[in-house]
Every structure is written in structure tokens, then in C-alpha cells.
N, C-alpha and C positions, 0 to 999 in steps of 0.2 A: 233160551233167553239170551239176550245180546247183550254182554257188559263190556262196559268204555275199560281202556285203560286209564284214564285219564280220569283224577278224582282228589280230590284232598279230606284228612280226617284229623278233628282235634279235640284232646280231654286233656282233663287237668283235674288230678286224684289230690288231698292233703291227709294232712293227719296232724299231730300236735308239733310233729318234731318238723316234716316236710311239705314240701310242695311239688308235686312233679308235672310239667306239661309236657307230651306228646305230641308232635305235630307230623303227620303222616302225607307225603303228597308222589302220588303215580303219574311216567306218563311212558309212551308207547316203547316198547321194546320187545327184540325177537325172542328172549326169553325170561325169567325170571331173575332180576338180578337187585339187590338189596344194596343200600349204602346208609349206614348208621352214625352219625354223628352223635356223640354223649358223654358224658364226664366220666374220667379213667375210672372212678370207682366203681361205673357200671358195666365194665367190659365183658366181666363173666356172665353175665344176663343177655348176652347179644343173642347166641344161639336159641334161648331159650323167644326172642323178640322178636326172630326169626321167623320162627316151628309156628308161632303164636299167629302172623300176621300170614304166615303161609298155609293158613285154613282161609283164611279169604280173598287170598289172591292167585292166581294159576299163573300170571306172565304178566311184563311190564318192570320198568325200572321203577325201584321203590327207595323213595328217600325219608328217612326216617330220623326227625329233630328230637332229642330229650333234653330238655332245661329242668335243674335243681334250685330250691331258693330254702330256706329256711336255716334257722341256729343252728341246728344240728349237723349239719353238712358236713363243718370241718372241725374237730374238736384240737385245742391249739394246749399246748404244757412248756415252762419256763423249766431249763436246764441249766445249772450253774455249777460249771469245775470249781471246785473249791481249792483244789491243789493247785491248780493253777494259778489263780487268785492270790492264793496266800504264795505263790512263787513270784508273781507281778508284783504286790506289794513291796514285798522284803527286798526283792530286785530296787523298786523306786527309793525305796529309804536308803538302800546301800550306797547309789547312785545319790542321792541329797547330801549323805554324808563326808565320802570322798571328796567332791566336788565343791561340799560346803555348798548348797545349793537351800535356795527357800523357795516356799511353796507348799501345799497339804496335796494331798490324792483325793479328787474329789469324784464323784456318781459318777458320772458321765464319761469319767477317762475309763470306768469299767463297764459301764453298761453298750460302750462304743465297741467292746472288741466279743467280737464273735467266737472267737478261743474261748473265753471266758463266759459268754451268756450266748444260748442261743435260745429258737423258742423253736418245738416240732412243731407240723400240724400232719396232723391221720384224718383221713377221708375218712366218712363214715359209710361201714359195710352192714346193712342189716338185713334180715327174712326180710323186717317192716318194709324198708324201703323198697326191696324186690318184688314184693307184690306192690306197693301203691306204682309201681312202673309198668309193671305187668297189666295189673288193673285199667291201667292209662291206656295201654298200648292196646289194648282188645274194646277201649270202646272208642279210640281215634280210627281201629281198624271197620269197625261197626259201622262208623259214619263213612269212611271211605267207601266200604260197599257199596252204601244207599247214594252218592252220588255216583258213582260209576252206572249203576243201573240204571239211575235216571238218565245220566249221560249214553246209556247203550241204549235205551227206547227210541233218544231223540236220533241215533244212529241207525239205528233199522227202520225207522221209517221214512229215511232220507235215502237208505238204501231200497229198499222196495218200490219207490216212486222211481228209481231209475229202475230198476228190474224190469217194473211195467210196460217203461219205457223202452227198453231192448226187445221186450216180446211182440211190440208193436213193429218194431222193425224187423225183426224175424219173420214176423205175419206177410210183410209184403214183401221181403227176399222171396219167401215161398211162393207168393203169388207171379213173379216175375221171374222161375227159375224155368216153368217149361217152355218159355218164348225162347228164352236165351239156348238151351237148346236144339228145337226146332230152327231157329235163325240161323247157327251153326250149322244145322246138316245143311240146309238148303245153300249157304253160301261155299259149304264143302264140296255141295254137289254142282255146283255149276262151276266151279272151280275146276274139279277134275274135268266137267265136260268141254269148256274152254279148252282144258291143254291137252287135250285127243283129240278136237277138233270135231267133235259129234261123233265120233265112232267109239264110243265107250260100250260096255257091257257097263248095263243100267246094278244085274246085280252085283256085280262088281264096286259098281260105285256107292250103293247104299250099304253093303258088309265095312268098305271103309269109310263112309259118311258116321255109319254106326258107331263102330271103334273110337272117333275121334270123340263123336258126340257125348261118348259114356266117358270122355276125360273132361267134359266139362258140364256133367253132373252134378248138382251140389245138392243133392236130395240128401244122401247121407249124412256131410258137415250140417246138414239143416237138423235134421232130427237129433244128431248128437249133443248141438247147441242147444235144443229146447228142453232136453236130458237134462243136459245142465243145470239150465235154467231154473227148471223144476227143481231138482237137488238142491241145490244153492237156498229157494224158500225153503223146502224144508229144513234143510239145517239151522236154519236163522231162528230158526223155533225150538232147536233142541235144548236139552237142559243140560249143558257142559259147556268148555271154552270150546269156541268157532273158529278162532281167528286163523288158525294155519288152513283147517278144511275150506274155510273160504277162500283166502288167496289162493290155494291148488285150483282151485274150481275154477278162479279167475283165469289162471291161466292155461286151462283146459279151453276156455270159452273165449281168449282174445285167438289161440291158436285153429279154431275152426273159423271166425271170423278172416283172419287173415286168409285163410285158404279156399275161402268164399272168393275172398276179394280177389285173388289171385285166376280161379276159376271162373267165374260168373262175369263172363267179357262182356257186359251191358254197363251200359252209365248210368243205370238206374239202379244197380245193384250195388253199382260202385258209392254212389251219395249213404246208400242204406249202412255201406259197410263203414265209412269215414262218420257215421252218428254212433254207428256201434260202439266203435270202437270210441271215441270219446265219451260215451255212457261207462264204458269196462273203466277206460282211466278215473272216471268222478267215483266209483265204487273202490278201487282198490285204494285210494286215496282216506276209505272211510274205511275199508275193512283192516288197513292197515293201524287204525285204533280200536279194533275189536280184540279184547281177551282172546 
């Protein structure tokens, strides 16, 4: 089965105290590589976010959104030095006194100093929250699948319709490989007969007419490529990730086309191999977002 790397997933778990949304979105990469965005208090849950989402994904970069909302989030406590307080105070009075100074000490000259009043806040850490995250995270990964899949249907059958496509031009390399040749010996052999001037030894000239001939053979790259060919459907069907076995194959099948082209000195061979080979590039282009 063919899965896209390319895919987005999103849930959003609550409970009295929280809210948690999960927003999961993949897109192509040579391997499996995770990036977690989330509020500090859920750092220790990352691995675990991890392990979770990496039962549903084999490869692909994975970016993964966690937003917090609700009362319980940050629980907030007033802290007041009292020693200190009653050291500001007594300080202010000593100073009115000296000085003969008027004036009262009023709120706000204490509630301004940070020495004196500060307010903590603690993130809140709970089981609760870690599974309503958890929970989140396994069915934003759920939905990621099912669009990935549907994105790898619509990918192998865009792949296959070039497939088809190649086998048809394979079909008539093959059909135009024993002219090319045949064409070959015969212009080998009057070649050599030209430069002896007709006094050749005929077997002579067809043991190397031969030789050369079997260097521009391309029976074998033909059958190898069709090897391929076939391999390459089948695996499209298998039931695990594709993605590297197909690029390899890819490039099993643009390097016997190339040695086609390079081989098979006809211009009708030549056209067949410059469609090939722009079929290879529209596939690796797609298998390059296959899982």
C-alpha cells in the first residue's frame, strides 16, 4: 500500500480542569525526523509523543503543534516578606522623623516592590493532563494516517499511469533493437570492405562485423528494464514503506535507459529513450513523497 508523506492531523481532548489541541502535519523527508512545539510543562511527555506517533509513521518530517487553554494551567500564590516589610516601614518612619518629613506609607509604595510582594506561578503537572495529551496526540495521529493514505492512492495511481507508460516505450525499443543491429553489421561490413578495397576475407569480416555488433546489443538492458519494471508494480502493492525500494529501482531503470541510449545508435531509439527518461523524472518526483 502506498502512503503519502504528506498529511495533516487534529484533536482536541478536554476535561474539567483542561483543554488540549494537537495539531500534527507531515511532509517529505529522507528519514524520520520529529519537531515538537509545546508548553515547558509538557517536555517530559515528548518521548513518550514520540514512541506514540512513531506507530504510525515510518519517515517524513513530523511537526507536531500542542496548545493548553484552561484555569488550571497555571496555579498563581502571593508571597509576602514580612521582615522585610516591617524593615521598610520602620526604615520610612525613621527617615520622616530625622528629617521631619510628612506623609503616611500608603499600599501601593508596598505592593510596588518586588522584595516585599512577589506572586509565584507553577505550571501545572498532572497523570490527567498527560494522558488528555496523549489521548490527543493518537487520534490527531489517526487522522494523519487516513489522509496520508488517501494522499498515497492518489500517488500510485499517478504513478502507474506513467509505469504504463514506460512499458509502452520499452515495447517498441524492443521492437526497433534488431534493425539497429543488423544496420550496424551491414554498415561495419562494407566499411571494412571499402578499406581492403574488395579483397577482404568475407569470414574475417563477419567474426568482426560480429564483435562489434554484440557491443551494440541492447537485448539485455531491455530485459533488465522490464525486470524492473515489473518489481517496481509489485512493490507498490506491498504492505510496508516503499519509498527508498522505489527510488533504488528508479535508479536501476533511468541507468539502463541511459545505456540504451548510449548503445542503440538509431533515432528512433533515441526519441523512445528522451520519453523514458522524462517518464523516470515525473515518477521519482512522486515516489519522492512516498513513505
Amino acid at each position: 500500500m502506498v502512503v503519502s508523506m504528506t498529511g495533516f492531523g487534529r484533536s482536541k481532548t478536554e476535561s474539567e480542569r483542561f483543554s488540549v489541541t494537537v495539531e500534527v502535519k507531515t511532509v517529505n523527508h529522507r528519514f524520520c525526523e520529529f519537531h515538537i512545539r509545546m508548553p515547558r510543562q509538557l517536555l517530559k511527555t515528548e518521548e513518550k509523543i514520540k514512541k506514540k506517533l512513531g506507530e504510525h509513521i515510518n519517515r517524513g518530517r513530523v511537526e507536531v503543534f500542542v496548545t493548553l487553554e484552561g484555569e488550571g494551567i497555571v496555579s498563581r500564590s502571593v508571597h509576602i516578606d514580612w521582615e522585610a516589610l516591617d524593615e521598610f516601614v520602620q526604615n520610612i518612619s525613621e527617615i520622616k522623623n530625622r528629617y521631619s518629613l510628612a506623609g503616611d506609607i500608603e499600599l501601593r509604595d508596598i505592593v510596588n516592590r518586588e522584595e516585599i510582594i512577589h506572586i509565584d506561578e507553577k505550571e501545572a503537572e498532572s497523570e490527567e493532563l498527560e494522558q488528555l495529551v496523549l489521548s490527543a496526540v493518537e487520534e490527531a495521529g489517526i487522522q494523519l494516517v487516513a489522509m496520508r493514505r488517501l494522499e498515497g492512492a492518489a500517488l500510485q495511481k499517478d504513478v502507474l499511469q506513467y509505469i504504463h507508460l514506460m512499458t509502452n516505450h520499452i515495447l517498441r525499443v524492443k521492437q526497433f533493437a534488431p534493425d539497429v543491429v543488423e544496420q550496424y553489421r551491414e554498415r561495419l561490413k562494407k566499411r571494412m570492405s571499402d578499406i581492403i578495397e574488395g579483397d577482404a576475407d568475407e569470414g574475417r569480416i563477419l567474426t568482426e562485423a560480429a564483435f562489434f555488433a554484440d557491443k551494440a546489443d541492447i537485448s539485455e538492458e531491455i530485459a533488465r528494464l522490464v525486470s524492473h519494471v515489473n518489481q517496481f508494480k509489485e512493490i507498490l502493492n506491498a504492505d510496508e514503506p516503499l519509498g527508498r525500494k522505489l527510488d533504488f529501482l528508479l535508479q536501476e531503470m533511468n541507468r539502463e535507459v541511459n545505456t540504451i541510449g548510449s548503445k542503440g545508435n538509431d533515432s528512433r531509439i533515441a526519441r523512445e529513450v528522451v520519453e523514458m527518461k522524462s517518464l523516470l523524472e515525473k515518477v521519482k518526483e512522486q515516489v519522492q513523497n512516498i513513505e
